[in-house]
N, CA, C, O and CB atoms as a CASP TS submission, in Angstrom:
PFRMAT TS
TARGET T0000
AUTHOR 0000-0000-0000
METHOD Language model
MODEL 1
PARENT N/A
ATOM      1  N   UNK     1      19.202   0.371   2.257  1.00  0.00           N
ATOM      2  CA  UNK     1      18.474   1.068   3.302  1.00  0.00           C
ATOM      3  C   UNK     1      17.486   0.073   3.907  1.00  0.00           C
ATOM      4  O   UNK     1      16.805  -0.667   3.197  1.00  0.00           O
ATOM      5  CB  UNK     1      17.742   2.347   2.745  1.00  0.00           C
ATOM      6  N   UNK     2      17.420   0.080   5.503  1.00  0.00           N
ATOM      7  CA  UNK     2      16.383  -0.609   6.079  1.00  0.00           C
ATOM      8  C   UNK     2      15.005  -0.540   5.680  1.00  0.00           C
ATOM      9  O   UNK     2      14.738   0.243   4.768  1.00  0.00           O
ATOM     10  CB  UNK     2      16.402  -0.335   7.219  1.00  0.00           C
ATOM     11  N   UNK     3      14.047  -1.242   6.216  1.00  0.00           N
ATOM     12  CA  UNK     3      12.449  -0.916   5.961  1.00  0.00           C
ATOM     13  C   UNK     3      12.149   0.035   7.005  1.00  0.00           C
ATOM     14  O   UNK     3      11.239   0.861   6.926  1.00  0.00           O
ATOM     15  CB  UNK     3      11.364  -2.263   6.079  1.00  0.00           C
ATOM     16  N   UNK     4      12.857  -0.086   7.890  1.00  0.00           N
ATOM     17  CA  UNK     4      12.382   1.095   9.185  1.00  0.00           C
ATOM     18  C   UNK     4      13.016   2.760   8.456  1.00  0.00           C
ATOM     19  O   UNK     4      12.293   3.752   8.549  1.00  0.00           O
ATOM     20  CB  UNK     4      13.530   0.589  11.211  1.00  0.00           C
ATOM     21  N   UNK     5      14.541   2.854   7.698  1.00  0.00           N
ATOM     22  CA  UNK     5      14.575   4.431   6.863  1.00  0.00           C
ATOM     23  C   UNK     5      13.957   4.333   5.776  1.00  0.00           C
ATOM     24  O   UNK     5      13.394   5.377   5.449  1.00  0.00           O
ATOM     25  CB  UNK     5      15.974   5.057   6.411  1.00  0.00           C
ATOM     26  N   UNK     6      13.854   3.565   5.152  1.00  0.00           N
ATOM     27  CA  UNK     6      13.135   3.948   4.066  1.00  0.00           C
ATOM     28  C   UNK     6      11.436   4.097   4.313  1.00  0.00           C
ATOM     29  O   UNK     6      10.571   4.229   3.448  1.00  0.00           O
ATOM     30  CB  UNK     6      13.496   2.907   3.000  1.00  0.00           C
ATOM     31  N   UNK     7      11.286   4.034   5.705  1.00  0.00           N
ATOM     32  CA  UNK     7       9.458   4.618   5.539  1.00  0.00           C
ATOM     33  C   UNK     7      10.153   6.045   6.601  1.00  0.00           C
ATOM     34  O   UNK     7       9.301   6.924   6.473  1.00  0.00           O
ATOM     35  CB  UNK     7       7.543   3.114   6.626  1.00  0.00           C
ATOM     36  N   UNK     8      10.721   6.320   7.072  1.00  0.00           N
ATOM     37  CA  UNK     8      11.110   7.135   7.220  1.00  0.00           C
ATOM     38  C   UNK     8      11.254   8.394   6.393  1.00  0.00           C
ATOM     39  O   UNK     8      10.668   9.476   6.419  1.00  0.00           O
ATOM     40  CB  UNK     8      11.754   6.718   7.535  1.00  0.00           C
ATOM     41  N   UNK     9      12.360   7.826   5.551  1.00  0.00           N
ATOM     42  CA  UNK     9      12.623   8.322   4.451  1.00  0.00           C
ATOM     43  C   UNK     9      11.232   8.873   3.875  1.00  0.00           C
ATOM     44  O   UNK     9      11.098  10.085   4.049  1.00  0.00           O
ATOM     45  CB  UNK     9      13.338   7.326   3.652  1.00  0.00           C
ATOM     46  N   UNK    10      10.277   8.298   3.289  1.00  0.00           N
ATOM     47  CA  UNK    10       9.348   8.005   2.666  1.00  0.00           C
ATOM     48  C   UNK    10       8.336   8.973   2.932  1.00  0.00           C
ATOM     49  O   UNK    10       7.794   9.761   2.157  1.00  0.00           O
ATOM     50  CB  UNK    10       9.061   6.804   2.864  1.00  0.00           C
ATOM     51  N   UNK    11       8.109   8.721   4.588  1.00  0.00           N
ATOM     52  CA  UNK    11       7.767  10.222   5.168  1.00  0.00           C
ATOM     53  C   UNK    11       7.573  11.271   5.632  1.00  0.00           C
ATOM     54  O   UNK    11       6.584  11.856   6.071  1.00  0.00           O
ATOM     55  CB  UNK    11       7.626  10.480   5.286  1.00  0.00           C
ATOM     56  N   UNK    12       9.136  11.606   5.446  1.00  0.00           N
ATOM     57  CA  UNK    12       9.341  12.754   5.063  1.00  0.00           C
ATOM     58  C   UNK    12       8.949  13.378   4.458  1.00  0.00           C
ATOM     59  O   UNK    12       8.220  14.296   4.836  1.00  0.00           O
ATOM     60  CB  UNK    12       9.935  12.909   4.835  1.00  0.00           C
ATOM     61  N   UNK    13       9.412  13.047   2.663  1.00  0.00           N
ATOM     62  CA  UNK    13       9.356  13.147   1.584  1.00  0.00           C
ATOM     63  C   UNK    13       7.779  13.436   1.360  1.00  0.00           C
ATOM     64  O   UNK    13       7.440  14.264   0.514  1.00  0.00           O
ATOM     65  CB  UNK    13      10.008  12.063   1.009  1.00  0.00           C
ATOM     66  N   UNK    14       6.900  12.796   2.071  1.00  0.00           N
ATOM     67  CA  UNK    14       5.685  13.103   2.297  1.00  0.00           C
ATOM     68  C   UNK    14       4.871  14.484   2.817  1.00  0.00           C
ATOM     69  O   UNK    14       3.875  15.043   2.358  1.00  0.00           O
ATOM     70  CB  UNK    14       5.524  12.269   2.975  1.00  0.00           C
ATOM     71  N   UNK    15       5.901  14.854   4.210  1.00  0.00           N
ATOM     72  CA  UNK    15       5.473  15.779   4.746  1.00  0.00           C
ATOM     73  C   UNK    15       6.046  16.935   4.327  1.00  0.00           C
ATOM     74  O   UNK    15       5.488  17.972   3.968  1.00  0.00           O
ATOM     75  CB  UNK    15       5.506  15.604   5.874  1.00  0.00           C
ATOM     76  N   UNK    16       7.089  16.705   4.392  1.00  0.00           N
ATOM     77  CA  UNK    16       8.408  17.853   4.419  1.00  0.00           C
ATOM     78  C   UNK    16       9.457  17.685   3.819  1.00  0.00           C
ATOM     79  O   UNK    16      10.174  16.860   4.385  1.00  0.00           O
ATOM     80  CB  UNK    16       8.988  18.118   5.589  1.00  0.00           C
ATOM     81  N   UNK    17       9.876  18.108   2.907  1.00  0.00           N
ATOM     82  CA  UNK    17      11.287  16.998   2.033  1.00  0.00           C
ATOM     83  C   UNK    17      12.485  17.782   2.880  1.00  0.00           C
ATOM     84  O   UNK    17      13.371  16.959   3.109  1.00  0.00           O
ATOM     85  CB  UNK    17      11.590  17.250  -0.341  1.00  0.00           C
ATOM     86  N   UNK    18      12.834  19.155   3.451  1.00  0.00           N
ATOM     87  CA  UNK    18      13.146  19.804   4.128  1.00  0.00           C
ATOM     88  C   UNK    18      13.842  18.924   5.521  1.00  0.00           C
ATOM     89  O   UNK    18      13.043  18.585   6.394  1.00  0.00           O
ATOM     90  CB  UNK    18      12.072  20.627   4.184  1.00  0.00           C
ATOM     91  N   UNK    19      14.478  18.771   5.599  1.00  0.00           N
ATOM     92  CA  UNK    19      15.102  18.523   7.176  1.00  0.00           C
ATOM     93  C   UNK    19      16.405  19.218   7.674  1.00  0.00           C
ATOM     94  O   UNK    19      17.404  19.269   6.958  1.00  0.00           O
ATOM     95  CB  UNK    19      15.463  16.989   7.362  1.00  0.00           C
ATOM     96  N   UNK    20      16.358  19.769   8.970  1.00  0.00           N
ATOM     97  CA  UNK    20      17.142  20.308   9.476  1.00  0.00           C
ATOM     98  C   UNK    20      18.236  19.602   9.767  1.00  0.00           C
ATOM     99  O   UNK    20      18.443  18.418   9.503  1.00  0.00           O
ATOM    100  CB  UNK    20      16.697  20.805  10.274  1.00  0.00           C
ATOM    101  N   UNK    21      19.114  20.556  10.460  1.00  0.00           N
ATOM    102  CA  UNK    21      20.642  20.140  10.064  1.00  0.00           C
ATOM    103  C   UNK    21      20.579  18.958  11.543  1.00  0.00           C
ATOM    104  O   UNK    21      21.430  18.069  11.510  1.00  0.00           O
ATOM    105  CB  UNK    21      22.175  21.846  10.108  1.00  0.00           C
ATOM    106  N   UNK    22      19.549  18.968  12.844  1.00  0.00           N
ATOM    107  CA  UNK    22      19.713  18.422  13.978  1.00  0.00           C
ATOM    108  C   UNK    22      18.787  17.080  13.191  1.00  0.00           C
ATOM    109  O   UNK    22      19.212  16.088  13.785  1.00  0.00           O
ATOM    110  CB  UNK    22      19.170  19.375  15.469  1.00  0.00           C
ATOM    111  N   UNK    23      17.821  16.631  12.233  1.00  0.00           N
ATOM    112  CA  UNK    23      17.061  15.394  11.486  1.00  0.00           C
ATOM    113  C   UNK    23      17.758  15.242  11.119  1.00  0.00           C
ATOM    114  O   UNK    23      18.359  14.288  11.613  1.00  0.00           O
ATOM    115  CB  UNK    23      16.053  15.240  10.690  1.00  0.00           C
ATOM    116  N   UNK    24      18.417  15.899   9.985  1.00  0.00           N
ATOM    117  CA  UNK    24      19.726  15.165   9.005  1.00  0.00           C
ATOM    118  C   UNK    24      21.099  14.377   9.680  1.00  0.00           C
ATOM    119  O   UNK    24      21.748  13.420   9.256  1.00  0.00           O
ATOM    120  CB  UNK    24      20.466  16.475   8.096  1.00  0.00           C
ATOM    121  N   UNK    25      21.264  15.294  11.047  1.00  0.00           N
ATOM    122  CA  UNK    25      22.525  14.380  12.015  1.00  0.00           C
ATOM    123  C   UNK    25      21.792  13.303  12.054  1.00  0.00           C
ATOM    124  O   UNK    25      22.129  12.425  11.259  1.00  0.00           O
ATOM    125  CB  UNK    25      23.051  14.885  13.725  1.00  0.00           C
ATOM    126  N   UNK    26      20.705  13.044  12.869  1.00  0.00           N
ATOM    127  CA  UNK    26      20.083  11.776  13.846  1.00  0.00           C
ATOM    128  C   UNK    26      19.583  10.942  12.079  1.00  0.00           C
ATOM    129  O   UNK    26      19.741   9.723  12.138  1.00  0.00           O
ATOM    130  CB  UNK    26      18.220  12.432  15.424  1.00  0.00           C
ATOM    131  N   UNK    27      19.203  11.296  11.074  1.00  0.00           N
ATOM    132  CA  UNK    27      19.052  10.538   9.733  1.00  0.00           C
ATOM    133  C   UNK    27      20.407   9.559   9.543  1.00  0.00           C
ATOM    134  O   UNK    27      20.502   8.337   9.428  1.00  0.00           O
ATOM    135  CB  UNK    27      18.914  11.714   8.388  1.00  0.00           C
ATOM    136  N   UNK    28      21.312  10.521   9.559  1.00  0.00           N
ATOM    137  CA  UNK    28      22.618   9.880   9.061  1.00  0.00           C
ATOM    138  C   UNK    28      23.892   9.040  10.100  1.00  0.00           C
ATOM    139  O   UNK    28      25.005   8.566   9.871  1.00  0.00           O
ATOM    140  CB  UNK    28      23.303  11.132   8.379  1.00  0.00           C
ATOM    141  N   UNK    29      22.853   9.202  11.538  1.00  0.00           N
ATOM    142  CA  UNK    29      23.866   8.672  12.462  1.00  0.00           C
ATOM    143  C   UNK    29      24.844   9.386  13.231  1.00  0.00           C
ATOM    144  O   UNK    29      25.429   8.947  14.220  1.00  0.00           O
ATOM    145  CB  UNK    29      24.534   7.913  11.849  1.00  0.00           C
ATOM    146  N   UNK    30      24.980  10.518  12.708  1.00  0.00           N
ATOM    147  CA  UNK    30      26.095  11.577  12.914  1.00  0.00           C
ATOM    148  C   UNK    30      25.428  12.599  13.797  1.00  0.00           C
ATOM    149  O   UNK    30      24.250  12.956  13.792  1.00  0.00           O
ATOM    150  CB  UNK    30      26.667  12.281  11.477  1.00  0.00           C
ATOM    151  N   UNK    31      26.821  13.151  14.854  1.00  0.00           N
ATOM    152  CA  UNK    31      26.103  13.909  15.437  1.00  0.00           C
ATOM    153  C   UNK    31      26.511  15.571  14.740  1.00  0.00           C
ATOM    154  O   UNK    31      27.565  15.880  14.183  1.00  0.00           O
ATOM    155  CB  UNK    31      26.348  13.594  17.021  1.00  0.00           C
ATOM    156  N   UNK    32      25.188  16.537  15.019  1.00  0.00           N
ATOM    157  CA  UNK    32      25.270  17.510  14.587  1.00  0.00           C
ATOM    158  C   UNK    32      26.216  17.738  14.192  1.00  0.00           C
ATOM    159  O   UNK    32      26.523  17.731  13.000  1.00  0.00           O
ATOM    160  CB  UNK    32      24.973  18.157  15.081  1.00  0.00           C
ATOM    161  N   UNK    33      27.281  18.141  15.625  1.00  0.00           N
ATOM    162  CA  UNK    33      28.199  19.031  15.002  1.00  0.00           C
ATOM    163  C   UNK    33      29.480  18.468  13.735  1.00  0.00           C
ATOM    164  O   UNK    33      30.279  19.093  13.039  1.00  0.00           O
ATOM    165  CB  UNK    33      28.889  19.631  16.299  1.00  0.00           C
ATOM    166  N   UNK    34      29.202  17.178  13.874  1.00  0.00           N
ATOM    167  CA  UNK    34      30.378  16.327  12.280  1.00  0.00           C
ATOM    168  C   UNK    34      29.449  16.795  11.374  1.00  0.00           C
ATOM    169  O   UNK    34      29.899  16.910  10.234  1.00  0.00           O
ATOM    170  CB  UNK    34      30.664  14.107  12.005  1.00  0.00           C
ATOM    171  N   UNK    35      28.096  17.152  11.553  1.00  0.00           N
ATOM    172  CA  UNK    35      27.319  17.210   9.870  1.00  0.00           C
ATOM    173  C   UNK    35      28.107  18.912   9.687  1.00  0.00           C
ATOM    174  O   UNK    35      28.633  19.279   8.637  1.00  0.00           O
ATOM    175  CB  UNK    35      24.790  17.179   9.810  1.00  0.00           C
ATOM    176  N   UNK    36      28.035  19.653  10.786  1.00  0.00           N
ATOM    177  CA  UNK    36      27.822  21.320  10.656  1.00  0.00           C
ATOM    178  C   UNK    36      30.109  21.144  10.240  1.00  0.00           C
ATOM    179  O   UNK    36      30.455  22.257   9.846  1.00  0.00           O
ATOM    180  CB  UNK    36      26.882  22.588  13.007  1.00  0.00           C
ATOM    181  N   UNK    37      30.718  20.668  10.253  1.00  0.00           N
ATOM    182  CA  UNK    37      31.618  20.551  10.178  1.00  0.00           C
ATOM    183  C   UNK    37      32.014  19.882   8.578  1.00  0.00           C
ATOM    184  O   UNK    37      32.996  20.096   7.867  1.00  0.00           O
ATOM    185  CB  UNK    37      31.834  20.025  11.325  1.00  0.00           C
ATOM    186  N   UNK    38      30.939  19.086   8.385  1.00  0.00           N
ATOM    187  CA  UNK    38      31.225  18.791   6.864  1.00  0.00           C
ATOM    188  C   UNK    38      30.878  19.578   6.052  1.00  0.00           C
ATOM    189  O   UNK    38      31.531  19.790   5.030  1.00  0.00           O
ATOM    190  CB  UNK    38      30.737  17.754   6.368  1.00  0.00           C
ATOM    191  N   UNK    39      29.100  20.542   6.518  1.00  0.00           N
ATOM    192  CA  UNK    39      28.978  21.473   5.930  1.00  0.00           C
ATOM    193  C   UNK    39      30.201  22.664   4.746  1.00  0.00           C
ATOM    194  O   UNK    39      30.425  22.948   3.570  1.00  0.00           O
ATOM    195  CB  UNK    39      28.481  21.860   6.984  1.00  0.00           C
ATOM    196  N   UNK    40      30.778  23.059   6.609  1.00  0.00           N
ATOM    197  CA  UNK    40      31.866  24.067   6.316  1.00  0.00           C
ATOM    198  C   UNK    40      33.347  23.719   5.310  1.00  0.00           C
ATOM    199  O   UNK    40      34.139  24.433   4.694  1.00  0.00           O
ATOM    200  CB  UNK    40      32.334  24.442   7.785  1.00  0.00           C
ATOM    201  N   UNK    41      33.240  22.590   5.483  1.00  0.00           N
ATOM    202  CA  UNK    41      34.503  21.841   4.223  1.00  0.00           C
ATOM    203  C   UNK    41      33.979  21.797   3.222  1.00  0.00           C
ATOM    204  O   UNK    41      34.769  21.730   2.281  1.00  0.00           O
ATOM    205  CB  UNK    41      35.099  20.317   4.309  1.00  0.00           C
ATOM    206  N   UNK    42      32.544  21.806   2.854  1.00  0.00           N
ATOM    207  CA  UNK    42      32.367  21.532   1.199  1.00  0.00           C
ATOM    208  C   UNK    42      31.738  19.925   1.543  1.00  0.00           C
ATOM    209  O   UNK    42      31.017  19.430   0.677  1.00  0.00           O
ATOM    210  CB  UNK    42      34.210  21.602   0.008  1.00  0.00           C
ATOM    211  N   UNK    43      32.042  19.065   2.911  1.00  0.00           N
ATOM    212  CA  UNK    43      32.604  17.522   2.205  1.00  0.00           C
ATOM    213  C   UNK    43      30.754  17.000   2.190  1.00  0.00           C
ATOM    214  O   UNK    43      30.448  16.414   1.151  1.00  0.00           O
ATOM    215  CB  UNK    43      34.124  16.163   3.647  1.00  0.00           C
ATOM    216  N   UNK    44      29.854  17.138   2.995  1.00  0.00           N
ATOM    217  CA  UNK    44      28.399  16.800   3.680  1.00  0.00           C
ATOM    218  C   UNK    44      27.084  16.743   2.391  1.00  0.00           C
ATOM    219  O   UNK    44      27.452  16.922   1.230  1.00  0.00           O
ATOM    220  CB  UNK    44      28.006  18.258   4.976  1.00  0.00           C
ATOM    221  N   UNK    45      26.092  16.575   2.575  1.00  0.00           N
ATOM    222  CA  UNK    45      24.925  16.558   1.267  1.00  0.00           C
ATOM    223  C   UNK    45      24.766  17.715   1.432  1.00  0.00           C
ATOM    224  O   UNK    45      24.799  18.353   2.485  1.00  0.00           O
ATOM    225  CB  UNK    45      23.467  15.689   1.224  1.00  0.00           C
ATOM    226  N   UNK    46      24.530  18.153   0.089  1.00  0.00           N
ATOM    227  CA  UNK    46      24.051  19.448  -0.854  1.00  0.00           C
ATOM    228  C   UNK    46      22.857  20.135   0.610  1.00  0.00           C
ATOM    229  O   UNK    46      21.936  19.476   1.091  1.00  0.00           O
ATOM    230  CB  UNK    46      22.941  18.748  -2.889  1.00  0.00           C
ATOM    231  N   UNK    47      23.146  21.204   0.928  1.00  0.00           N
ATOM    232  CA  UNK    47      22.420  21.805   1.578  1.00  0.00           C
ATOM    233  C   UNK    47      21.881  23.340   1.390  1.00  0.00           C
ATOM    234  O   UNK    47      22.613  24.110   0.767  1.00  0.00           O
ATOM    235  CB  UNK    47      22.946  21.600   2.510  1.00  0.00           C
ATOM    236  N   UNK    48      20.767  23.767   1.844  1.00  0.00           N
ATOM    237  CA  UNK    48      20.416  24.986   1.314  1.00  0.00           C
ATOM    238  C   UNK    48      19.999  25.960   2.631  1.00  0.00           C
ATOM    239  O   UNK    48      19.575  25.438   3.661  1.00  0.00           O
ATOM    240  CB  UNK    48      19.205  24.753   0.205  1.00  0.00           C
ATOM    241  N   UNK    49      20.150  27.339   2.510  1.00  0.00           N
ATOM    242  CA  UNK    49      19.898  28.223   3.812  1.00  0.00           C
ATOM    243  C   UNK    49      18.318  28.350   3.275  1.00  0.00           C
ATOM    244  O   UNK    49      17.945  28.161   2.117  1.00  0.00           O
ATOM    245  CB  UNK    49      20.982  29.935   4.046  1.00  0.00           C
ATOM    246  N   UNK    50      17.559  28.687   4.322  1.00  0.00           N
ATOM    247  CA  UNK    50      16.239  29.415   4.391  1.00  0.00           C
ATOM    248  C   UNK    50      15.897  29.968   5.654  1.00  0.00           C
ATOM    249  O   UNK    50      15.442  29.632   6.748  1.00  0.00           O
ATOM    250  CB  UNK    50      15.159  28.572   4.027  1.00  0.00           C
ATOM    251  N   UNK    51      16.252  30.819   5.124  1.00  0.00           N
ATOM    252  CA  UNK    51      15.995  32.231   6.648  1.00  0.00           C
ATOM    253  C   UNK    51      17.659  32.089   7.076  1.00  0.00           C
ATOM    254  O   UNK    51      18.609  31.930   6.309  1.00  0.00           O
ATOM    255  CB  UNK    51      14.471  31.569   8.631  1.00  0.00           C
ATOM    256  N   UNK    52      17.665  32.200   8.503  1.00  0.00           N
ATOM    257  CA  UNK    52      18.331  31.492   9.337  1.00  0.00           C
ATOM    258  C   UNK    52      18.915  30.484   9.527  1.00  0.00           C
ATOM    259  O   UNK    52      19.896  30.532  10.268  1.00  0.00           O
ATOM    260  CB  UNK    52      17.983  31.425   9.857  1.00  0.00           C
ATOM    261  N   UNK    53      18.503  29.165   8.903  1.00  0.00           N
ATOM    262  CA  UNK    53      18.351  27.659   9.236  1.00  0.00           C
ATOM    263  C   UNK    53      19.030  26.751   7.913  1.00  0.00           C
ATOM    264  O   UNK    53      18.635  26.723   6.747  1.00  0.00           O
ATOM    265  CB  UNK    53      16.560  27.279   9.465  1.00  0.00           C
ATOM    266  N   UNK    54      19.763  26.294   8.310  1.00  0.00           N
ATOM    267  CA  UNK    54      20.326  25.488   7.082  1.00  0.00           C
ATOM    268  C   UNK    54      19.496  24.601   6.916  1.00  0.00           C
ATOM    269  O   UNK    54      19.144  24.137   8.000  1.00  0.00           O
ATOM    270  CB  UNK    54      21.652  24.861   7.154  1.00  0.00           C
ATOM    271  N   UNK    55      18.998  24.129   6.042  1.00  0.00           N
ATOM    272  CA  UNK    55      17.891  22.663   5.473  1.00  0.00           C
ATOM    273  C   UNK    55      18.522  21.559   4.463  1.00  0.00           C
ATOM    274  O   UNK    55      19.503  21.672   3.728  1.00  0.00           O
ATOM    275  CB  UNK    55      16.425  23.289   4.445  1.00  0.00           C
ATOM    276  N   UNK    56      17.625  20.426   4.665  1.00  0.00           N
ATOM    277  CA  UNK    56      18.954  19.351   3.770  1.00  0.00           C
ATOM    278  C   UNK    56      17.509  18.637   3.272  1.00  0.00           C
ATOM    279  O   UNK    56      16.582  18.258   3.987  1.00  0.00           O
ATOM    280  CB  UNK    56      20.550  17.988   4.990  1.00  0.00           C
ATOM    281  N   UNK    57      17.614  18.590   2.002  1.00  0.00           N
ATOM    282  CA  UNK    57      16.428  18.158   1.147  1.00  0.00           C
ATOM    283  C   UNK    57      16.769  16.239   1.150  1.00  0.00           C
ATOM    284  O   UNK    57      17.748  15.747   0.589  1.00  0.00           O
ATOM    285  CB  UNK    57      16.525  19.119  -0.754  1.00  0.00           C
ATOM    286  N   UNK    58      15.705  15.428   1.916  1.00  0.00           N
ATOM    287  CA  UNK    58      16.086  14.422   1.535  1.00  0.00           C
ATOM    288  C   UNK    58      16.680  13.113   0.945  1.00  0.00           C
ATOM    289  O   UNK    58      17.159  12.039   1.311  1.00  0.00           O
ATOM    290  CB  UNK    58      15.926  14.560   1.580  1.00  0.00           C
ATOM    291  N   UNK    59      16.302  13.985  -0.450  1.00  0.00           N
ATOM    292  CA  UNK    59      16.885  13.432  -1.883  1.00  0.00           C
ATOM    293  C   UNK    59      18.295  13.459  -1.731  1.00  0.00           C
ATOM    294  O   UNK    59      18.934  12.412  -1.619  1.00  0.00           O
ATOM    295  CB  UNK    59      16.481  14.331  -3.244  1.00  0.00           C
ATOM    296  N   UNK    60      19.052  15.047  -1.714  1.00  0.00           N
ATOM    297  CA  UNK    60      20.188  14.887  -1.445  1.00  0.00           C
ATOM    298  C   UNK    60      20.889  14.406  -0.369  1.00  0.00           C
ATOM    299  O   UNK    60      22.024  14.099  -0.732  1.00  0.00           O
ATOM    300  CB  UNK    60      20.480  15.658  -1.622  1.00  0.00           C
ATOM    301  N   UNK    61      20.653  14.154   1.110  1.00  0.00           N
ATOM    302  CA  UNK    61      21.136  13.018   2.028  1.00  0.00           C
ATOM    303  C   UNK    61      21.331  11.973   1.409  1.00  0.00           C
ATOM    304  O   UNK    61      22.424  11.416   1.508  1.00  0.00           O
ATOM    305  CB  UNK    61      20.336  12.658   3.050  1.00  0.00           C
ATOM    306  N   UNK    62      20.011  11.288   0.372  1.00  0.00           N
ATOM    307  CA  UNK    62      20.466   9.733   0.218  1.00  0.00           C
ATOM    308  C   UNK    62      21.205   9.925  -0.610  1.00  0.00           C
ATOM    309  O   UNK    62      22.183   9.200  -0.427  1.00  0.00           O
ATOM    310  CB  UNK    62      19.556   8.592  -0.143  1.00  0.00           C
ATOM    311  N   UNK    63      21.386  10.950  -2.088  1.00  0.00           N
ATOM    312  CA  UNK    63      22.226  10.535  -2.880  1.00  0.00           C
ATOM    313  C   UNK    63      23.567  10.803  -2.144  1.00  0.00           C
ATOM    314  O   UNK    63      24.450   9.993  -2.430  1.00  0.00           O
ATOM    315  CB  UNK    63      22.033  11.133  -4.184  1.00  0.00           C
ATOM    316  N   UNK    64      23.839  11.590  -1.421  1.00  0.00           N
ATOM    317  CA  UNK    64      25.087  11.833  -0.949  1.00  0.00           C
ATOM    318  C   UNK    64      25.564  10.467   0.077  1.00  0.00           C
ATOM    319  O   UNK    64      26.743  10.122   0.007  1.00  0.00           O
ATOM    320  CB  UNK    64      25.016  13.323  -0.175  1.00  0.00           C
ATOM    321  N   UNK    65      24.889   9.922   0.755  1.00  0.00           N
ATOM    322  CA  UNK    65      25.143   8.647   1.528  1.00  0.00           C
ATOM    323  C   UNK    65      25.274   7.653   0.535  1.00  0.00           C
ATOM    324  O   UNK    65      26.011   6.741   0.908  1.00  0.00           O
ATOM    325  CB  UNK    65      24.031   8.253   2.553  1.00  0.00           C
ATOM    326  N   UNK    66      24.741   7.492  -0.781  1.00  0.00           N
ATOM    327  CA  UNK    66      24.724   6.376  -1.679  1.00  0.00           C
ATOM    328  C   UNK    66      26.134   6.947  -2.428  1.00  0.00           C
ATOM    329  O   UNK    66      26.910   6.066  -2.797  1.00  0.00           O
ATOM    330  CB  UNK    66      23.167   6.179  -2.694  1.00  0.00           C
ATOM    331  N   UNK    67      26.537   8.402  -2.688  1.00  0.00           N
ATOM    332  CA  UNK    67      27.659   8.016  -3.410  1.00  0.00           C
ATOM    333  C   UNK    67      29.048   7.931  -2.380  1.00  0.00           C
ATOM    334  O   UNK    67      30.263   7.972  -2.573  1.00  0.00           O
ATOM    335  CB  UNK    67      27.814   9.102  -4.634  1.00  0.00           C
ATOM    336  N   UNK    68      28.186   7.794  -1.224  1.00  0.00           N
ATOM    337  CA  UNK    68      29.651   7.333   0.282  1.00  0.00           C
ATOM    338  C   UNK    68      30.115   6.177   0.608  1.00  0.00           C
ATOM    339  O   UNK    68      31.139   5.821   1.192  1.00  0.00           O
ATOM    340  CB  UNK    68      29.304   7.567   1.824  1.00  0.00           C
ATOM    341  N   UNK    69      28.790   5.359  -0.068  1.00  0.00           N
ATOM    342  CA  UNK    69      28.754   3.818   0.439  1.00  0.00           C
ATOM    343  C   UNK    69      30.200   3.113  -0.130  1.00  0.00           C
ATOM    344  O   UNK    69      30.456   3.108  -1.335  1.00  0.00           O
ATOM    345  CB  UNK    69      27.231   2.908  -0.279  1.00  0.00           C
ATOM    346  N   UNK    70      30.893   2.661   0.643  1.00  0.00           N
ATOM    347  CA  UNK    70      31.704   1.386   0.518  1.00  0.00           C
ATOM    348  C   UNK    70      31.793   0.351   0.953  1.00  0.00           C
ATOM    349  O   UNK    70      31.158   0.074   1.971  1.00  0.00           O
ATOM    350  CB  UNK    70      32.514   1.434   0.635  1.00  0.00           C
ATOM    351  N   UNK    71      32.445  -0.391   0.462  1.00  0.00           N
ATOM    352  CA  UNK    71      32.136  -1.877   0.703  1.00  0.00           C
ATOM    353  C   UNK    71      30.709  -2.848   0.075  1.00  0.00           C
ATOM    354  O   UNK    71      29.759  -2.330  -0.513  1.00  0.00           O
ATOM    355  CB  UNK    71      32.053  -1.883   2.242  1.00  0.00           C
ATOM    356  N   UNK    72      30.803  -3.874   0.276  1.00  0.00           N
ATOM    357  CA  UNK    72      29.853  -4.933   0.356  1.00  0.00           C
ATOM    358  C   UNK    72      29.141  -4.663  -1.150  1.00  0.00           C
ATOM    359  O   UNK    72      29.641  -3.871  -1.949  1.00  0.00           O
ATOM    360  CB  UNK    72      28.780  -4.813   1.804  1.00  0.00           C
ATOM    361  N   UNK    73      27.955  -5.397  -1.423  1.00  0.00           N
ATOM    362  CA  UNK    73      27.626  -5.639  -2.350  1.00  0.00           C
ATOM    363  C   UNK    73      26.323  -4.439  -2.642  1.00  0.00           C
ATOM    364  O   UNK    73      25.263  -4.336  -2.025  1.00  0.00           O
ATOM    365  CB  UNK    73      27.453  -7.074  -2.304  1.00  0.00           C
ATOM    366  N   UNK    74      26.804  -3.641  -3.749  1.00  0.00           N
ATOM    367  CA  UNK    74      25.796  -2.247  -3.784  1.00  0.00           C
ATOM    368  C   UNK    74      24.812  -2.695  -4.973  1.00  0.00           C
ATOM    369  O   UNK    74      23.760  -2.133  -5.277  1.00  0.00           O
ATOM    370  CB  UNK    74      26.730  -0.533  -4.224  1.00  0.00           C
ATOM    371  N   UNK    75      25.362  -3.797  -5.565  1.00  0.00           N
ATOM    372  CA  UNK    75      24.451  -3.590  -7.140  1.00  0.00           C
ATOM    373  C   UNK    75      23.145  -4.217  -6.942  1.00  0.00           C
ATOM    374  O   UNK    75      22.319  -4.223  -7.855  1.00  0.00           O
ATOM    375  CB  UNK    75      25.190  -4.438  -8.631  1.00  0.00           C
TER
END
């Protein structure tokens, strides 16, 4: 992860660990509707409803992007 997401990252986790499904697209590069589409397959990070609003807890974005990563040198 860059120094520019990981203070990102960072504060979040600070303010709000909570991010919506339109933060979590623009977090991960993706636009909404591929996240709201992975949602519905099962395939996307662990996400949770509150109210109305689907929410995606930080933690789980990165672990879910870290267990996506391929290629190059992870260790």
């Amino acid at each position: 992860m860059d120094d520019d997401a990981a203070a990102r990252a960072k504060a979040a986790r600070e303010s709000c660990p909570f991010l919506t499904a339109k933060q979590t697209a623009f977090h991960l590069g993706i636009a909404r509707s591929t996240l709201k589409a992975m949602r519905l397959a099962g395939k996307g990070p662990r996400c949770r409803r509150h109210g109305r609003t689907w929410r995606y807890h930080i933690d789980d974005i990165e672990a879910w992007s870290a267990a996506n990563a391929r290629g190059g040198d992870h260790g």
